[in-house]
N, CA, C, O and CB atoms as a CASP TS submission, in Angstrom:
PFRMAT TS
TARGET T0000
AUTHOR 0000-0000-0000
METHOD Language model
MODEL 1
PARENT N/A
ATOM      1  N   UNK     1       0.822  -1.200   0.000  1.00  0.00           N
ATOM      2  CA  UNK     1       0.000   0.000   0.000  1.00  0.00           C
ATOM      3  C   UNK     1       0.866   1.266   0.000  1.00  0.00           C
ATOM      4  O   UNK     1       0.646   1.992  -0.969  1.00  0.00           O
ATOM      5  CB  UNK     1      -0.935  -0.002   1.212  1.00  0.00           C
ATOM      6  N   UNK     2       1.802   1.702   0.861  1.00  0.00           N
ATOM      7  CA  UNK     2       2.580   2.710   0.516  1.00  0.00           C
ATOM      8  C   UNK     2       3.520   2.775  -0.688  1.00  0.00           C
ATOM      9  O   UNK     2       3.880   3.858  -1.149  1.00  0.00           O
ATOM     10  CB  UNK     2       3.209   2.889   1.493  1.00  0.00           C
ATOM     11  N   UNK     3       3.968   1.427  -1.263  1.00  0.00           N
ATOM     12  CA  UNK     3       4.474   1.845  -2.459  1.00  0.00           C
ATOM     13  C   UNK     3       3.099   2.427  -3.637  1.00  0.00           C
ATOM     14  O   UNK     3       3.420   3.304  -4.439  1.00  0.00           O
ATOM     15  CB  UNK     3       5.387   0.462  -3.007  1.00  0.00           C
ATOM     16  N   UNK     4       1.825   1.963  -3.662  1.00  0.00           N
ATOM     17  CA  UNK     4       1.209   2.611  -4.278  1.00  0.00           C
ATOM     18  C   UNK     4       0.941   4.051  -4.278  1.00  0.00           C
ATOM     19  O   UNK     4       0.822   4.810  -5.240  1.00  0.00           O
ATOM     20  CB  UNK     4       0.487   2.104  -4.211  1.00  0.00           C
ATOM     21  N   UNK     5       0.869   4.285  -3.021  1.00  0.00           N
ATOM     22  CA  UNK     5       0.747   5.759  -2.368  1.00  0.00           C
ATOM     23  C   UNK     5       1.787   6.637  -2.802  1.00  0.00           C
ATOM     24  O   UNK     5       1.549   7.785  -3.179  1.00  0.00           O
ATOM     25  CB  UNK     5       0.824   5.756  -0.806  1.00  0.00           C
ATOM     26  N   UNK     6       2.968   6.124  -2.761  1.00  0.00           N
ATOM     27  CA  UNK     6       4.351   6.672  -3.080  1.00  0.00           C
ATOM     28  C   UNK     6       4.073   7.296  -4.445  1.00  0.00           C
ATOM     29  O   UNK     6       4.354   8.465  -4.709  1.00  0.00           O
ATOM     30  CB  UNK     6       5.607   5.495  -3.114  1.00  0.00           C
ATOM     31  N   UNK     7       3.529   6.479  -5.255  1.00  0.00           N
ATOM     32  CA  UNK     7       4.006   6.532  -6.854  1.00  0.00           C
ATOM     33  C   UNK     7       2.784   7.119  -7.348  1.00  0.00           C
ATOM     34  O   UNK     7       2.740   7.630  -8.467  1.00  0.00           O
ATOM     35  CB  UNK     7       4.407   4.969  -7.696  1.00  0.00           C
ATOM     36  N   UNK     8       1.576   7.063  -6.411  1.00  0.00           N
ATOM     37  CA  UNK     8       0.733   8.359  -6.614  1.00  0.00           C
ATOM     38  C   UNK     8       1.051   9.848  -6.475  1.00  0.00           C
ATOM     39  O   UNK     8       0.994  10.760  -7.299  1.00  0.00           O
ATOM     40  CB  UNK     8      -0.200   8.259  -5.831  1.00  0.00           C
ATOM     41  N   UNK     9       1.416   9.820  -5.142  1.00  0.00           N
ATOM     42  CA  UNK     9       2.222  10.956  -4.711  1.00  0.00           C
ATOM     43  C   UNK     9       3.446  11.718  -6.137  1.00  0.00           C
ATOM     44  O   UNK     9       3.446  12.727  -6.842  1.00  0.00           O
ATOM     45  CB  UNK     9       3.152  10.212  -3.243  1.00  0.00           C
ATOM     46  N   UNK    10       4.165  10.744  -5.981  1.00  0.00           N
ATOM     47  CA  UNK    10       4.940  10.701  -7.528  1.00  0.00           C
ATOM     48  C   UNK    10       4.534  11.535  -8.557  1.00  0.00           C
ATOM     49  O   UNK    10       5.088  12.624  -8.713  1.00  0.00           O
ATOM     50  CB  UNK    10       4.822   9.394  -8.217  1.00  0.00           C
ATOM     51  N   UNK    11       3.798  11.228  -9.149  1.00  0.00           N
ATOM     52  CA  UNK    11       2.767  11.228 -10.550  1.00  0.00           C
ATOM     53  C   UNK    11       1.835  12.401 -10.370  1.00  0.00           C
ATOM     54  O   UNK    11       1.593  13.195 -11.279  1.00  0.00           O
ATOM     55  CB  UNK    11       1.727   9.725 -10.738  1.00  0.00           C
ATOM     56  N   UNK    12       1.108  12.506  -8.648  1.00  0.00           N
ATOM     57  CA  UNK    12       0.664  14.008  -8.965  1.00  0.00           C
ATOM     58  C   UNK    12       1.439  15.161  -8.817  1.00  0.00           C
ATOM     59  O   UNK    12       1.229  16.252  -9.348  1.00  0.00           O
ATOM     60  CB  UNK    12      -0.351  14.342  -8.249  1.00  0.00           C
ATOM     61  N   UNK    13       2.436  14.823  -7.988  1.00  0.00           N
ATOM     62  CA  UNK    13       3.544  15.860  -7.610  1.00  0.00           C
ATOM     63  C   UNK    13       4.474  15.730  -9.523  1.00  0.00           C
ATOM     64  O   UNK    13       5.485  16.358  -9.837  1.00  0.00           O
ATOM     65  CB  UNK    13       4.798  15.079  -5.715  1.00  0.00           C
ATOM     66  N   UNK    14       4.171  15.347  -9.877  1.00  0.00           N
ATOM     67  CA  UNK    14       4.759  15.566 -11.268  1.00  0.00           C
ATOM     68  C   UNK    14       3.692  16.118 -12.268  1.00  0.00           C
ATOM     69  O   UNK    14       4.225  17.205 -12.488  1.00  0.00           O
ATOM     70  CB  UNK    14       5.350  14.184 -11.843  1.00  0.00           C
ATOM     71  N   UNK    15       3.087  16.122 -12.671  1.00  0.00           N
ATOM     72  CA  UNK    15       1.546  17.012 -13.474  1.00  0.00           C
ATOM     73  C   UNK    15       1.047  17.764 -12.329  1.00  0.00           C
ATOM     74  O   UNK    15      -0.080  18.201 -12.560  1.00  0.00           O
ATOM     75  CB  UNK    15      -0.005  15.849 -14.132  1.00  0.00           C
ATOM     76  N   UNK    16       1.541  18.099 -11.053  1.00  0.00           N
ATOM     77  CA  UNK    16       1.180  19.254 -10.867  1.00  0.00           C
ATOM     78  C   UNK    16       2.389  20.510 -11.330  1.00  0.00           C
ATOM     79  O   UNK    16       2.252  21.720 -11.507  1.00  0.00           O
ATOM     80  CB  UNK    16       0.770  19.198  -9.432  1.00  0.00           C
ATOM     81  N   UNK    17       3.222  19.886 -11.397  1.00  0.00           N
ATOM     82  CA  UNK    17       4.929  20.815 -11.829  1.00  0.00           C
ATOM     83  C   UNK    17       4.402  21.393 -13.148  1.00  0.00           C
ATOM     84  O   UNK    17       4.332  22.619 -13.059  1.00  0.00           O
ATOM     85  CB  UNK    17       6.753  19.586 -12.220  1.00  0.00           C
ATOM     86  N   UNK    18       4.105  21.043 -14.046  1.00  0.00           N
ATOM     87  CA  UNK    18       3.658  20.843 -16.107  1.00  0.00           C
ATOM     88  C   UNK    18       3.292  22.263 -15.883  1.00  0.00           C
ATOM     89  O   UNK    18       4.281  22.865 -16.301  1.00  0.00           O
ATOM     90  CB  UNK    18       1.923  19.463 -16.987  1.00  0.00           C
ATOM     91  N   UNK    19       2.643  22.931 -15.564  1.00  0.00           N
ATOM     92  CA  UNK    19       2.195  24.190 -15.902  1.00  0.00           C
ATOM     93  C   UNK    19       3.326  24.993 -15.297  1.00  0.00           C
ATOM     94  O   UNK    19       3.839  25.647 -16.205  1.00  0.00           O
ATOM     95  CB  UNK    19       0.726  24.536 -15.383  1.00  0.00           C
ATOM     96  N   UNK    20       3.952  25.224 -14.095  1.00  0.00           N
ATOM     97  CA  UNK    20       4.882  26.161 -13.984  1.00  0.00           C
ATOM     98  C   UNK    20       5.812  25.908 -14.564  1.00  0.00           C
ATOM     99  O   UNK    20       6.796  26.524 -14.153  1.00  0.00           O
ATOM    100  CB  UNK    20       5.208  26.455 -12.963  1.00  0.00           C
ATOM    101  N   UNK    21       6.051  25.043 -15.640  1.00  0.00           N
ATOM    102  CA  UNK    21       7.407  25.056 -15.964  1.00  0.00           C
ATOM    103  C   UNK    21       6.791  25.657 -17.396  1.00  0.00           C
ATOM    104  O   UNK    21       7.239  26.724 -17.816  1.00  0.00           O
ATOM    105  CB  UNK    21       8.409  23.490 -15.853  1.00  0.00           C
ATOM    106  N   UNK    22       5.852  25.015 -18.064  1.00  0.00           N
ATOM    107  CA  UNK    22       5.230  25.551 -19.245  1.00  0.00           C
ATOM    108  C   UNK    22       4.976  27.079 -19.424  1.00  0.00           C
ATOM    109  O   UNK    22       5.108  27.737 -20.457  1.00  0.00           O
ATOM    110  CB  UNK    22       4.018  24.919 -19.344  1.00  0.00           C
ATOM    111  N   UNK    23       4.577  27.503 -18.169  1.00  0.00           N
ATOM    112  CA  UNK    23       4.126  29.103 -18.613  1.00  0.00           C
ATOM    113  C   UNK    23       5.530  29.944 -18.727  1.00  0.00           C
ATOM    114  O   UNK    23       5.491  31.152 -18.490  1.00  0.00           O
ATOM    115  CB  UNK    23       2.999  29.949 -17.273  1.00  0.00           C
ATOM    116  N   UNK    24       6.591  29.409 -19.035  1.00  0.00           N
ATOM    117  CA  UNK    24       7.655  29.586 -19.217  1.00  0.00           C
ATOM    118  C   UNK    24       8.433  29.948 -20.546  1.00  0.00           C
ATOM    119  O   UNK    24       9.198  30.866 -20.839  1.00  0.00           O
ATOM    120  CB  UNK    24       7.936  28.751 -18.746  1.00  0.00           C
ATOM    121  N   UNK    25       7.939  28.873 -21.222  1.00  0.00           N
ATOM    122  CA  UNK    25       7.709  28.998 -22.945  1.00  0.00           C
ATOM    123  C   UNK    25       7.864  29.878 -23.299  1.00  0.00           C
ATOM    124  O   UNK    25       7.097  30.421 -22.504  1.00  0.00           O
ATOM    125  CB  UNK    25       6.636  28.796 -23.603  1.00  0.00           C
ATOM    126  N   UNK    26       8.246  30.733 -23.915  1.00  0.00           N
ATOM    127  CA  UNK    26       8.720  32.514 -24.338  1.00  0.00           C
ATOM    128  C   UNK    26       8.051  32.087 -26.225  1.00  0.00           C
ATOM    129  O   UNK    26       7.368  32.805 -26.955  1.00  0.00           O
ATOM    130  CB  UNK    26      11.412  33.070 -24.135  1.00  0.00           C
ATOM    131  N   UNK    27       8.511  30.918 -26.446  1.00  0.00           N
ATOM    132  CA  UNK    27       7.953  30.685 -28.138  1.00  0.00           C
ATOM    133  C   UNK    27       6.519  30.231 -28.156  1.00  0.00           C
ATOM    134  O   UNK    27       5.908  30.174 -29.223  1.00  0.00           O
ATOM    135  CB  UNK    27       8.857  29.390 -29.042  1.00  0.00           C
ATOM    136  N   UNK    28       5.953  29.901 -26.993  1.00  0.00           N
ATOM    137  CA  UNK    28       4.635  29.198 -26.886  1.00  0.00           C
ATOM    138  C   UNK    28       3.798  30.529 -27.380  1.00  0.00           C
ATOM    139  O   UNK    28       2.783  30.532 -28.078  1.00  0.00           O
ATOM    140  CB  UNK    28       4.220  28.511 -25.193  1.00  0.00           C
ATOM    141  N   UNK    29       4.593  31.813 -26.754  1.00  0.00           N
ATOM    142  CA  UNK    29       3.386  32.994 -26.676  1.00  0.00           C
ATOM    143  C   UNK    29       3.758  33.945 -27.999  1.00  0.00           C
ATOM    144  O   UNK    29       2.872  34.522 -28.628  1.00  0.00           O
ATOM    145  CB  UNK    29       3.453  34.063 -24.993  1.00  0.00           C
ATOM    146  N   UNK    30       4.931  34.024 -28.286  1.00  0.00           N
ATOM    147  CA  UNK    30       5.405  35.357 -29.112  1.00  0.00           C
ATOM    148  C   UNK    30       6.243  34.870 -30.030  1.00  0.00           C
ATOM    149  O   UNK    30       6.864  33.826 -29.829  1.00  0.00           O
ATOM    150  CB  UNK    30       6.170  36.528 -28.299  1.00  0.00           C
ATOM    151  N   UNK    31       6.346  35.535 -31.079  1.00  0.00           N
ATOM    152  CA  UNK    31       7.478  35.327 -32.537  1.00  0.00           C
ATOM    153  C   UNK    31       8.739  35.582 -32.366  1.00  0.00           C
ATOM    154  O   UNK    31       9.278  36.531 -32.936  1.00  0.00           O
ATOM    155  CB  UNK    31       7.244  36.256 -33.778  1.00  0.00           C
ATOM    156  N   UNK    32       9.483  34.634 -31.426  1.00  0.00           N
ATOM    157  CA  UNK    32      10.802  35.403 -30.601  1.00  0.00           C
ATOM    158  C   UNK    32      11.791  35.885 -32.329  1.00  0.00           C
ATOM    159  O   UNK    32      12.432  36.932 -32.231  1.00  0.00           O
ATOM    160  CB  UNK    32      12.022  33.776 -29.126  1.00  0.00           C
ATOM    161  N   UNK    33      11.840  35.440 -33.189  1.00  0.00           N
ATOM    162  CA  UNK    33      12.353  35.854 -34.603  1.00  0.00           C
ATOM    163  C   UNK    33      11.814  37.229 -35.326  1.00  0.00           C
ATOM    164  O   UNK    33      12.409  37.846 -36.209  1.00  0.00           O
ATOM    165  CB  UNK    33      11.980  34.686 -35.556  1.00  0.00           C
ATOM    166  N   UNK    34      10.425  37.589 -34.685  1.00  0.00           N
ATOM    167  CA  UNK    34      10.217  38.791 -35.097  1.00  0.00           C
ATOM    168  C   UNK    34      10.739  39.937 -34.069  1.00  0.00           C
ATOM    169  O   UNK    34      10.446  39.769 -32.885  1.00  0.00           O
ATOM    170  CB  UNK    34       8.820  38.855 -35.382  1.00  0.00           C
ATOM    171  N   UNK    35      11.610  41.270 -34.485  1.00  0.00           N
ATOM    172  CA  UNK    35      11.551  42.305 -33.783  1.00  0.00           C
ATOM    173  C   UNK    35      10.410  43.093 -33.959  1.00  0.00           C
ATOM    174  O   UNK    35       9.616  42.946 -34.888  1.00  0.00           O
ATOM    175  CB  UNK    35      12.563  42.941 -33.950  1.00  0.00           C
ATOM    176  N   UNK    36      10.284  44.327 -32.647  1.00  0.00           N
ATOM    177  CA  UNK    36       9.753  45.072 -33.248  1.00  0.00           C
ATOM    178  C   UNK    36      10.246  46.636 -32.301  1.00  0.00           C
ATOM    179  O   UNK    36      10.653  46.554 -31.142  1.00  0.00           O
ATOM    180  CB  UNK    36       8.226  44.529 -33.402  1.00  0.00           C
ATOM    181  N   UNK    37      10.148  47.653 -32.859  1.00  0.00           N
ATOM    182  CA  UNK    37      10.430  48.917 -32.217  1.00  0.00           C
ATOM    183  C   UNK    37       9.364  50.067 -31.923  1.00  0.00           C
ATOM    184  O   UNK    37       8.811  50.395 -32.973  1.00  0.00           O
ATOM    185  CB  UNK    37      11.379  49.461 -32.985  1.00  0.00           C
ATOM    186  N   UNK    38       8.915  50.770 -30.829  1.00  0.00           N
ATOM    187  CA  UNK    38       8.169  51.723 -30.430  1.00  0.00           C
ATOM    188  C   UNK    38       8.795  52.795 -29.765  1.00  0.00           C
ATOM    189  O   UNK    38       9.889  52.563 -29.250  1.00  0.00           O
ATOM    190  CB  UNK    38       7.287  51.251 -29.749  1.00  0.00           C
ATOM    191  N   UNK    39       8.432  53.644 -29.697  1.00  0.00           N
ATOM    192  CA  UNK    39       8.736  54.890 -28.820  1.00  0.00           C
ATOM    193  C   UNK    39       7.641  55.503 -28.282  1.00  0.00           C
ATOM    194  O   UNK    39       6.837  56.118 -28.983  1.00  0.00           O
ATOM    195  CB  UNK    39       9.424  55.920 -29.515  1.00  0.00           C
ATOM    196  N   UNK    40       7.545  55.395 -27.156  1.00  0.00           N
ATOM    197  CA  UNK    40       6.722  55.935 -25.820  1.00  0.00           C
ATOM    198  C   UNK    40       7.225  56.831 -24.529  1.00  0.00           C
ATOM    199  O   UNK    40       8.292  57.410 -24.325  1.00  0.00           O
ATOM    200  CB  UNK    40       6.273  54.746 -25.170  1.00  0.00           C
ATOM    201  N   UNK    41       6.131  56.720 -23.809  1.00  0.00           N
ATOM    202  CA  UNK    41       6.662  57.183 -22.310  1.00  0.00           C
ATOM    203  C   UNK    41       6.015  55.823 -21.020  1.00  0.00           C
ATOM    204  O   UNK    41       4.874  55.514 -20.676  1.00  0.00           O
ATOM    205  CB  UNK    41       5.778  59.146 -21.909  1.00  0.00           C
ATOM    206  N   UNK    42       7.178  55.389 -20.679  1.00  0.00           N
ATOM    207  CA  UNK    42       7.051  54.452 -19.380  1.00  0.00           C
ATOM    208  C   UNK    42       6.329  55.021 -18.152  1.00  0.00           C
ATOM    209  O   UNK    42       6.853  55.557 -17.176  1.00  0.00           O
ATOM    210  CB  UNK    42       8.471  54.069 -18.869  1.00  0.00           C
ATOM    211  N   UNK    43       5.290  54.848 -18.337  1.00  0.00           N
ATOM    212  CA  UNK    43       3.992  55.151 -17.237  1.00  0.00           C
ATOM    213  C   UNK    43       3.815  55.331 -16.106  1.00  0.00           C
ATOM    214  O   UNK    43       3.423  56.206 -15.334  1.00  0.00           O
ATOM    215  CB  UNK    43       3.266  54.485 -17.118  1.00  0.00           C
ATOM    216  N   UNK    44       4.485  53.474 -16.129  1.00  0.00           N
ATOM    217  CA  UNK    44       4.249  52.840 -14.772  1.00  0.00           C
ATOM    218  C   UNK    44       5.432  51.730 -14.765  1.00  0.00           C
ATOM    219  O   UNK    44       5.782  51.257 -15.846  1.00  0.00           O
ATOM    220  CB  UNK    44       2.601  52.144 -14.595  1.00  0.00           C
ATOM    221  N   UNK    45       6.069  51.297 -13.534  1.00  0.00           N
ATOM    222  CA  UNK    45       7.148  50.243 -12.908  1.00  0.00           C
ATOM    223  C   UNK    45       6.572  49.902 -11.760  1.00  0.00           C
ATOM    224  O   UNK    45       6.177  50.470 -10.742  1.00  0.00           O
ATOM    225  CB  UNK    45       8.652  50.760 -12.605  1.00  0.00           C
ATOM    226  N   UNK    46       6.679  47.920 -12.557  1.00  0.00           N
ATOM    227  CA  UNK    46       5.505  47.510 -11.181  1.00  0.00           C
ATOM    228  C   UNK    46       6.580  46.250 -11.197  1.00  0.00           C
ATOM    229  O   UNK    46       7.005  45.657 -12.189  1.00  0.00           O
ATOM    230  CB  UNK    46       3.243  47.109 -11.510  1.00  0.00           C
ATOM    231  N   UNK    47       6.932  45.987  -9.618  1.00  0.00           N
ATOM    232  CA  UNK    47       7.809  44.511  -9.280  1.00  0.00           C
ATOM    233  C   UNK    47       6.846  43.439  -8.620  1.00  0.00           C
ATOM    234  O   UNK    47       6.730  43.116  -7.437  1.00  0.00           O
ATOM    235  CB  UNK    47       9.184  44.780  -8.068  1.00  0.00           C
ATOM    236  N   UNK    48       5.947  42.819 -10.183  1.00  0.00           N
ATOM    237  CA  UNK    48       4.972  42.174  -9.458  1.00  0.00           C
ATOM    238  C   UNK    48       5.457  40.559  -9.584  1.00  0.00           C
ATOM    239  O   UNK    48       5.712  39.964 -10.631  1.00  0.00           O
ATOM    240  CB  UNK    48       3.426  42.547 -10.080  1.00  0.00           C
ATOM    241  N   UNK    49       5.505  40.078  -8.335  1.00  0.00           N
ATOM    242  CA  UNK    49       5.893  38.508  -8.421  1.00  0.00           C
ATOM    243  C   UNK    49       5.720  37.814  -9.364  1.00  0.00           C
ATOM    244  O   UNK    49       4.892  38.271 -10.151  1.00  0.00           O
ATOM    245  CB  UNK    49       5.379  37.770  -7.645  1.00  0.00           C
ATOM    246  N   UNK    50       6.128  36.944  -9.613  1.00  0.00           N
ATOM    247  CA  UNK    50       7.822  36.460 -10.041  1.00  0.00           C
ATOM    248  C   UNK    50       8.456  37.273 -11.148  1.00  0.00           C
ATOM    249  O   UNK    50       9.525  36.954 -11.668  1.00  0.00           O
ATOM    250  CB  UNK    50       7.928  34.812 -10.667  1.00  0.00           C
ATOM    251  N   UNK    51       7.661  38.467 -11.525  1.00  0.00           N
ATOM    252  CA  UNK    51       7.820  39.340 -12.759  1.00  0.00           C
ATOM    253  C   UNK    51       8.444  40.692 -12.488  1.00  0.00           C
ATOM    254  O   UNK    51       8.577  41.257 -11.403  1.00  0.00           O
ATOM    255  CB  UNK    51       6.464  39.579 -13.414  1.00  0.00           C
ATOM    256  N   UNK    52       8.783  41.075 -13.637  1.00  0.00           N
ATOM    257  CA  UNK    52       8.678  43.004 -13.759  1.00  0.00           C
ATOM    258  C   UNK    52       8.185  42.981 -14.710  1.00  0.00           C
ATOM    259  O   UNK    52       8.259  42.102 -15.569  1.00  0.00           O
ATOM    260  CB  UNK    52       9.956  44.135 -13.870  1.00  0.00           C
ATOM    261  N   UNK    53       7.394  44.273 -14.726  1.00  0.00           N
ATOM    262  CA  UNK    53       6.483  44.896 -15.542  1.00  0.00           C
ATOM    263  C   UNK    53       6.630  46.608 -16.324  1.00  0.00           C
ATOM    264  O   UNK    53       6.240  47.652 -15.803  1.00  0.00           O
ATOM    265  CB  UNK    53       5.357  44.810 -14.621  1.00  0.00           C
ATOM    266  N   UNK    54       7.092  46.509 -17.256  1.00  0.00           N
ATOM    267  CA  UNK    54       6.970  48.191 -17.218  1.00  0.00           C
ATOM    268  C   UNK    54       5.790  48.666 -18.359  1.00  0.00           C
ATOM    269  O   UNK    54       5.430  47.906 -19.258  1.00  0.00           O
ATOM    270  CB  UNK    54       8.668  48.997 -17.704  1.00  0.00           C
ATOM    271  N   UNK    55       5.443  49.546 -18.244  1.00  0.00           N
ATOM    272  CA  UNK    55       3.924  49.887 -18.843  1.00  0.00           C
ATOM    273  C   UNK    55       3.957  51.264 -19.681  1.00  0.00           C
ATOM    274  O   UNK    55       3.940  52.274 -18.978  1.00  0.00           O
ATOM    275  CB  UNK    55       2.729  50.090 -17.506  1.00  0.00           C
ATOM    276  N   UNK    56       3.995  51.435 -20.891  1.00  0.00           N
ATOM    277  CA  UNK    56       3.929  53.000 -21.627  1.00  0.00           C
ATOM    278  C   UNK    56       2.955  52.904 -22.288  1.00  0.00           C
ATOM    279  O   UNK    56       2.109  52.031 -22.482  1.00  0.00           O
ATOM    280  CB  UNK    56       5.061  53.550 -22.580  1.00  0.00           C
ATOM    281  N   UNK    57       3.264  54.547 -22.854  1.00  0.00           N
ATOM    282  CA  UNK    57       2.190  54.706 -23.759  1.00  0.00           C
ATOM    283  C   UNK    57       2.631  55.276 -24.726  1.00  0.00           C
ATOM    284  O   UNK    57       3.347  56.248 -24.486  1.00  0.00           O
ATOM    285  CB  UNK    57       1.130  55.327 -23.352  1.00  0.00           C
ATOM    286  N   UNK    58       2.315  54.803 -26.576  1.00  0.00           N
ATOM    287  CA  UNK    58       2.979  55.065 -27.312  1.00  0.00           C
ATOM    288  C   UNK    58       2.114  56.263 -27.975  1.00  0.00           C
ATOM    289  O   UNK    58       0.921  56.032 -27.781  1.00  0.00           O
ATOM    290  CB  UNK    58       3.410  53.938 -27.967  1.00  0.00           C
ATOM    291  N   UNK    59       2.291  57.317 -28.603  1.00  0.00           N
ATOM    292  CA  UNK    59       1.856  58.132 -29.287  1.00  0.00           C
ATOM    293  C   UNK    59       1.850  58.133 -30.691  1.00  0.00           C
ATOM    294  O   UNK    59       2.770  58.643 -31.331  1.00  0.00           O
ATOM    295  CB  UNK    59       2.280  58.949 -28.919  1.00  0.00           C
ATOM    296  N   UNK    60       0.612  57.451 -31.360  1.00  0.00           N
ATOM    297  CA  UNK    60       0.648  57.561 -32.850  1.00  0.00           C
ATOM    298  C   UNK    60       0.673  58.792 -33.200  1.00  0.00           C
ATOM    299  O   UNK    60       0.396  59.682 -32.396  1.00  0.00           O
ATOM    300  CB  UNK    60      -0.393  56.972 -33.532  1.00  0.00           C
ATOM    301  N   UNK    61       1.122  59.109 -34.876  1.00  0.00           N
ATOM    302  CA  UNK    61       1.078  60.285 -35.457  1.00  0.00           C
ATOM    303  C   UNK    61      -0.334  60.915 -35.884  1.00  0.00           C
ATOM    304  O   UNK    61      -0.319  61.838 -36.699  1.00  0.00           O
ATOM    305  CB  UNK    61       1.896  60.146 -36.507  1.00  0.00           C
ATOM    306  N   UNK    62      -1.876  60.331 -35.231  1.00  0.00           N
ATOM    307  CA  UNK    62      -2.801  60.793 -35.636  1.00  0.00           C
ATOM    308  C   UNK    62      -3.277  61.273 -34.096  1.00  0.00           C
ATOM    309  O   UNK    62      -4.388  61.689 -33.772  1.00  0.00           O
ATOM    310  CB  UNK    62      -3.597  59.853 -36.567  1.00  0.00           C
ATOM    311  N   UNK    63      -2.452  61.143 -33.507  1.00  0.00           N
ATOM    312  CA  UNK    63      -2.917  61.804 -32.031  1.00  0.00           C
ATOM    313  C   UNK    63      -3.476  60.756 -30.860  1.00  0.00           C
ATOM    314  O   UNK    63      -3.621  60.995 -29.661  1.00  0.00           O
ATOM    315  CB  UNK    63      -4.233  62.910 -32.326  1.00  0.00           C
ATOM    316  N   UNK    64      -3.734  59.561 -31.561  1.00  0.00           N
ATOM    317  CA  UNK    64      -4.660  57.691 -30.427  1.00  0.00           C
ATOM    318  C   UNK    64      -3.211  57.541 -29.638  1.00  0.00           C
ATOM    319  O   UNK    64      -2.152  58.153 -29.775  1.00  0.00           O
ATOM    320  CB  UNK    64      -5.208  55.327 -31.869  1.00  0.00           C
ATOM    321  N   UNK    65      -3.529  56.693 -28.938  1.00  0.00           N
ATOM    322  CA  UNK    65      -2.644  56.059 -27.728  1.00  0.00           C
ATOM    323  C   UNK    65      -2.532  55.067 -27.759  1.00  0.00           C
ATOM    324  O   UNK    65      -3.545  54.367 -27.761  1.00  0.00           O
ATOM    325  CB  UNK    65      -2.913  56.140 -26.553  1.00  0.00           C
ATOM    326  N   UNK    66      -1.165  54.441 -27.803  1.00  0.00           N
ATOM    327  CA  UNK    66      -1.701  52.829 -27.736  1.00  0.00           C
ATOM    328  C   UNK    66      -0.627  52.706 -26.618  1.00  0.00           C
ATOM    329  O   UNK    66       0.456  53.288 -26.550  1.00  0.00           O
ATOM    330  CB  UNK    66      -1.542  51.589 -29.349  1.00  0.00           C
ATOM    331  N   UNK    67      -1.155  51.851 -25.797  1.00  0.00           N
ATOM    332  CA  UNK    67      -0.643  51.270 -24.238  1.00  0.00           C
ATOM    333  C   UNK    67      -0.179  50.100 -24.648  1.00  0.00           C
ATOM    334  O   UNK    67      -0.822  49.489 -25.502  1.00  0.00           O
ATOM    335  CB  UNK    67      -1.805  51.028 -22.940  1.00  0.00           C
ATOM    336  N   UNK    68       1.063  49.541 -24.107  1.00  0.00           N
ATOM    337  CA  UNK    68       2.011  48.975 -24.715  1.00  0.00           C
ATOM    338  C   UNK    68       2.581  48.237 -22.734  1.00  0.00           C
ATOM    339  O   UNK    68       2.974  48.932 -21.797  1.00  0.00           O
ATOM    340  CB  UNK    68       3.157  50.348 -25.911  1.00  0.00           C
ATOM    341  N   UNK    69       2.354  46.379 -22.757  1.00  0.00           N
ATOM    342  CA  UNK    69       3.171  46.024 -21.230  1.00  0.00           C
ATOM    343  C   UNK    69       4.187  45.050 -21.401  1.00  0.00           C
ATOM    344  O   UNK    69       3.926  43.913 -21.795  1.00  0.00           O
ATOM    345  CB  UNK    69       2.182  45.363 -20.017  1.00  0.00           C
ATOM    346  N   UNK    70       5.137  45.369 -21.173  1.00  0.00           N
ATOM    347  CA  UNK    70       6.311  44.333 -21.243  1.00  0.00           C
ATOM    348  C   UNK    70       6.767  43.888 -19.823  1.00  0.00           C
ATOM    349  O   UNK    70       7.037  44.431 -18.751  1.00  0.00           O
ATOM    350  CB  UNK    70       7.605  44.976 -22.022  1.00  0.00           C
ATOM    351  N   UNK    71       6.706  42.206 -20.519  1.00  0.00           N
ATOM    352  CA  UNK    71       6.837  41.695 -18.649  1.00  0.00           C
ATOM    353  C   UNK    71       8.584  40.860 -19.166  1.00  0.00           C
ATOM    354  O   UNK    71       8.977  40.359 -20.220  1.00  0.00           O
ATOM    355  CB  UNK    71       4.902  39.912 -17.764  1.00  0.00           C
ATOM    356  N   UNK    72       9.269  41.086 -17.710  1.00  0.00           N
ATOM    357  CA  UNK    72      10.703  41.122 -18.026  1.00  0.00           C
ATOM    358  C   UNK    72      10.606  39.241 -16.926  1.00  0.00           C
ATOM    359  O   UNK    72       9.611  38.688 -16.458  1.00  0.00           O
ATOM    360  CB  UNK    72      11.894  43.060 -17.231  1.00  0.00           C
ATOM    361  N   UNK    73      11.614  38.942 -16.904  1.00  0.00           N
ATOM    362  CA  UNK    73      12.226  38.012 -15.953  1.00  0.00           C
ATOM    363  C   UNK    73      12.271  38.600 -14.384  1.00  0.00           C
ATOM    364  O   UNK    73      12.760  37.918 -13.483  1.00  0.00           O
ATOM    365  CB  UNK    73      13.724  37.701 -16.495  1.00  0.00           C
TER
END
């Protein structure tokens, strides 16, 4: 009985790991091969767990706003 228990234990303590290691993926979410460049003003600096965050706002040439969040390591 405890070796069954063990290797349950095992198995959920292992598919429970799968997602924090997955949301990790940097290619899962974005075209790491595409660049791209903006010019804004940085808003806001937020040190939100396990992340950084910095937050602008870019100024098109027709006068709109586009809000722009880059989350760092």
């Amino acid at each position: 009985m405890k070796k069954i228990f063990g290797l349950l234990a095992i198995v959920a303590l292992s598919l429970a790991a799968k997602p924090a290691v997955a949301h990790h993926a940097l290619q899962a979410e974005f075209d790491t091969a595409k660049r791209g460049e903006f010019t804004g003003t940085l808003t806001k600096f937020a040190m939100i767990n396990p992340h950084v965050r910095w937050f602008f706002d870019e100024k098109k040439a027709d006068g709109s706003v586009v809000k722009w969040e880059i989350t760092g390591a």
